[in-house]
Residue, then its C-alpha position, 0 to 999 in steps of 0.5 A: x117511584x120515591x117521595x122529594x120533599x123540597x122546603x124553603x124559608x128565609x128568615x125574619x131577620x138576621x138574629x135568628x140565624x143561630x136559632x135556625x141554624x141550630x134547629x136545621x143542623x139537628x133537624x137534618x141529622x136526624x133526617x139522615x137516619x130516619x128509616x125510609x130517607x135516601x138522601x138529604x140536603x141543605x142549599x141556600x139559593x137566592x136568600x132562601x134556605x132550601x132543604x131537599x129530602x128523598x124518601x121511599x114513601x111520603x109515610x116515611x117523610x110524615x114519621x119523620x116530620x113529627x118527630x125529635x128534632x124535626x118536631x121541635x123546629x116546626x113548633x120554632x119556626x113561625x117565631x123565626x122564618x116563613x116558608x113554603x114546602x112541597x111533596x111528590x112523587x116522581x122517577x128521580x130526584x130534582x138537582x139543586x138547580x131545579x130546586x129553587x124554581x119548583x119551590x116557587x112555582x108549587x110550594x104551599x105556605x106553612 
């Protein structure tokens, strides 16, 4: 089993689209190096910025979330974005054209 995190946000508006780009390229570097990740990624689908991680364990996902880069695009990100995340277990991970419909169909607002 691993651990698929899958979050979305869309900007407020087009202005913040340095500041967000800024915070997620750091934010996913860091998450390419963190112990316990698998794979990481970004996709836009349908206006939504989409992230999909895959990690060993769910505590491997939380040391991440609250720490460096990823740390400080949390505390920025209600000035600039909504969004909705979600976590699960599961055998495999999901394809980026199952992202976008999982995200909507169980992703808890932030």
């Amino acid at each position: 089993m691993i651990y698929v995190s899958i979050t979305g946000l869309r900007l407020k508006g087009p202005l913040h689209a340095f500041r967000f780009w800024w915070h997620g390229s750091r934010s996913m570097a860091q998450a390419l190096r963190a112990p316990g990740n698998l794979q990481a990624g970004m996709q836009t689908i349908k206006g939504i910025h989409h992230t999909l991680s895959v990690w060993t364990d769910e505590a491997a996902m939380r040391r991440y979330l609250v720490s460096g880069a990823h740390r400080h695009a949390m505390a920025a990100f209600r000035s600039m974005a909504t969004g909705r995340t979600m976590g699960f277990y599961a055998d495999k991970a999901p394809d980026w054209s199952e992202v976008h419909e999982l995200w909507l169909s169980d992703g808890k607002d932030v």
